[in-house]
C-alpha positions, 0 to 999 in steps of 0.5 A: 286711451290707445296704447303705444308700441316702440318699433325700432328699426323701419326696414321691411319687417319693422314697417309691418310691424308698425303697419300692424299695430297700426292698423289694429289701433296703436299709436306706433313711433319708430325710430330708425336713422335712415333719412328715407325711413318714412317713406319705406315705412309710408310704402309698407302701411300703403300696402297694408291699408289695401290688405288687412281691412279685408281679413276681418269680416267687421270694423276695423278699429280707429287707425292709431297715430304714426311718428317718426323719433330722432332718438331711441329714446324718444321711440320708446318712453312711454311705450307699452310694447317695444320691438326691435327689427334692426340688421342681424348683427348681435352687436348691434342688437345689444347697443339697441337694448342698452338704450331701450333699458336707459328710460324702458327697463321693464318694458317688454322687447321682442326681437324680430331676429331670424336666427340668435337665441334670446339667451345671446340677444340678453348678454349683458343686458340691464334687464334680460327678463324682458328681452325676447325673441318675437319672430315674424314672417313678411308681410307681418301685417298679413302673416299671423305667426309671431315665434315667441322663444323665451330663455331661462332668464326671461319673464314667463309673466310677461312672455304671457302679456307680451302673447296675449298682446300679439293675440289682440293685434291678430297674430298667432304667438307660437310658444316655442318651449326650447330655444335653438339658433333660427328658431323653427320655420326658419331653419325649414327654410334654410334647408329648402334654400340650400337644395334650392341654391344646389338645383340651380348651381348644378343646372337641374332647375331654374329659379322659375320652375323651382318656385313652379315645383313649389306653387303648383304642389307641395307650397299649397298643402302646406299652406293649409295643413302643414308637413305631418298632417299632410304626410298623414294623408299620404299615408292612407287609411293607415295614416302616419305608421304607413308613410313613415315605413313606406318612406323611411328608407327613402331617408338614406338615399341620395335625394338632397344635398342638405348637409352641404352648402354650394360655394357662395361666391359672384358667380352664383349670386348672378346666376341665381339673380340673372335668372330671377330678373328674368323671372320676374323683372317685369314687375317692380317690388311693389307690384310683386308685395301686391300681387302677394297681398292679394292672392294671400288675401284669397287663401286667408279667406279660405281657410277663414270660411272653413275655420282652419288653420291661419283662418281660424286666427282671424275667425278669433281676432274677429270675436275679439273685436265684436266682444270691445266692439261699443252699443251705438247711443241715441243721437250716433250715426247708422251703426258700422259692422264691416269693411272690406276691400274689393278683391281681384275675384269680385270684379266683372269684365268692366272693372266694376265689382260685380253685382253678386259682390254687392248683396255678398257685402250687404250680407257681411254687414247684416250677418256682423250686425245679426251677430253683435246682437246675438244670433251667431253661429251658435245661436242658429245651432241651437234651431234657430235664425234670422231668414231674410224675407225681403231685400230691395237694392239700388245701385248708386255707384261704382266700385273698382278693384283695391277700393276700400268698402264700408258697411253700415246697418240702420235699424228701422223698426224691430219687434219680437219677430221683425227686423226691418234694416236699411244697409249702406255700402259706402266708398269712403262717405259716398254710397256706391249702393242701398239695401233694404231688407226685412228680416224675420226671426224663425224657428228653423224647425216648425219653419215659422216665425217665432219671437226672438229670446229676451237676449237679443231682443235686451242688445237690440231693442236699444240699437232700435231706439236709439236709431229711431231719431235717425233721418228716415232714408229717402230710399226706404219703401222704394218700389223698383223702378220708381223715379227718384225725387 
């Protein structure tokens, strides 16, 4: 039965809340009091249907169920996992928790909040055990970090449950040991903000070449490898020692305002969004959310093939999944190992998803299925593999970019060292192409055939017969050019 999760609150965050669970199979209720809530939150899971699907190399769970309630209370009976996203007012925040802990006293809350410690948001609190601070980065339905900061009053119990939860929705809950105002990232980005607001303010940048400075260098180091191991890089072979007694005293000179904040007043607000407009006042915002989904689709993915940093949170949601991830029975359909979306870089000069996409897809569904059976990564460490011997595909359809794919594997026949697979790569139930492929299962070393171990062959000799009463293809054993019936 699928667990619900409360989110209160249908603002940016709160909408890529619900978007993330959502999609990872929750039922979600949100309650927030403005009339065009559904649809801001509708715009949010939009934007999340086209780019979550495409971090994870094997089937999505069944979508879970949206409401929208008229009351806290009807948002949060019976959920399993509350989270609170309303405006940063601490006032607010503790009216919010009140009502939740009226019908929800021992349920988990996490709070979305960027700056208040969990011991202020638990002031007065019925419950304050349950009450902490689950802060997210936008689009939540992308971004894994979640910075869990628990007090001294808190549950460690169900700090764990409430980590272990964020962990099966794919998302990174970074255990923050000592609490302080706007936790850790956040207070890296006021820092930057600050030196930002100055350059501009003083007329040494403009907003554009402040975000080239930031896109073109540092941003991406960042991205995959964080501040210290960066600078440990910098540092040469001697490493951290070297960076810091180069750079050491550079911590004295003049180099940023940090410690000041420029007046805030109308003339920076419009000199900071005048120049904004005219950066990028050609796009709307849902055209900036989805060029931003995208290119931190392809960074994801990245990081995701060489198993490092964000990419190895996915790399470990994926092995969650495939672990839950049900034997088909006698009778069920071709069995579905993945779904992807089609990405800016897959597509050819006629907006088509180019052909080497096409075998690309049919090997992430192969390599999903190969791996439910067995024969992981792991398992070709230890020499030996399943080499595709023989592959026949038909093109039976077009796919455009932000398409939603699906891949399916119907067994045709299989024995100690054959596997014989029909591949169906479907835009929504229509095929836009057919793979037929014989597999052959190789010790790597001698570099012949061999039987494969009874492990496998106990996980996929039952898919095989329960395909066996399958409709055989039309297009099993066409030879290329053959007419159609």
């Amino acid at each position: 039965m699928a667990r619900k999760a409360g989110i209160i609150g249908g603002g940016v965050i709160g909408g890529g809340w619900a978007a993330r669970f959502l999609l990872n199979g929750w039922n979600v209720t949100v309650f927030d009091p403005d009339p065009e809530a559904p649809r801001k939150v509708g715009e949010v899971i939009a934007n999340a249907r086209r780019a979550l699907p495409a971090l994870s190399d094997g089937p999505m769970p069944p979508e879970g169920t949206l409401t929208f309630a008229a009351t806290i209370t009807e948002a949060v009976e019976g959920a399993d996992y509350i989270q609170e996203s309303v405006s940063e007012r601490l006032d607010l925040k503790h009216r919010v928790f009140a009502q939740i802990q009226q019908v929800a006293p021992h349920t988990p809350i996490g709070s979305s909040t960027s700056g208040f410690k969990p011991s202020e948001l638990q002031q007065n609190a019925a419950n304050p055990a349950t009450i902490f601070v689950a802060h997210p980065f936008n689009p939540v339905y992308l971004l894994p970090l979640a910075e869990i900061v628990p007090s001294a009053k808190s549950d460690p119990a169900l700090i764990e449950a409430a980590k272990e939860t964020l962990r099966e929705i794919g998302m990174f809950p970074l255990h923050i040991r000592k609490e302080i105002d706007a936790h850790i990232a956040d207070r890296f980005l006021e820092a930057v903000w600050r030196e930002a607001l100055w350059l501009v303010k003083d007329g040494i940048a403009t907003t554009e070449e402040i975000d080239e400075a930031i896109r073109m260098g540092f941003g991406l180091r960042w991205g995959q490898m964080g501040l210290f191991e960066t600078y440990r890089i910098a540092g040469g072979e001697a490493g951290m020692k070297h960076f810091m007694a180069q750079f050491g005293p550079c911590l004295t000179w003049p180099w940023t305002k940090l410690m000041d904040v420029p007046e805030f007043n109308d003339e920076l607000v419009d000199l900071i969004a005048g120049q904004s407009d005219a950066q990028s006042g050609h796009h709307s915002i849902r055209e900036l959310e989805r060029i931003r989904d995208q290119n931190l689709i392809g960074f994801l993915r990245v990081l995701k093939d060489r198993n490092w940093g964000a990419g190895k949170v996915l790399l470990d949601h994926d092995a969650r999944r495939r672990t839950a991830m049900p034997a088909p029975v006698a009778g069920s359909g071709p069995m579905e190992t993945a779904r992807l979306t089609v990405l800016p870089g897959w597509i050819d000069y006629n907006g088509h998803m180019t052909e080497s996409r096409y075998l690309f897809a049919a090997s992430e569904t192969s390599d999903a299925f190969l791996r439910h059976i067995g024969a992981d990564v792991a398992y070709v460490g230890t020499g030996f593999s399943y080499y595709t011997a023989e592959t026949h595909i038909m093109h039976l359809g077009e796919a455009k970019l932000g398409d939603a794919l699906t891949g399916t594997v119907q067994v045709l026949h299989a024995d100690e060292k054959r596997l014989h697979i029909f591949i169906r790569i479907l835009k929504g139930d229509e095929p836009v192409a057919t793979l037929e492929q014989m597999l052959l299962h190789v010790d790597m070393k001698a570099g012949k055939t061999c039987p494969a171990p009874q492990a496998i062959l106990d996980r996929l000799m039952p898919i095989a017969e329960a395909h066996a009463s399958l409709p055989r293809p039309e297009a099993t054993g066409r030879h290329v050019g053959q007419k159609k019936a």
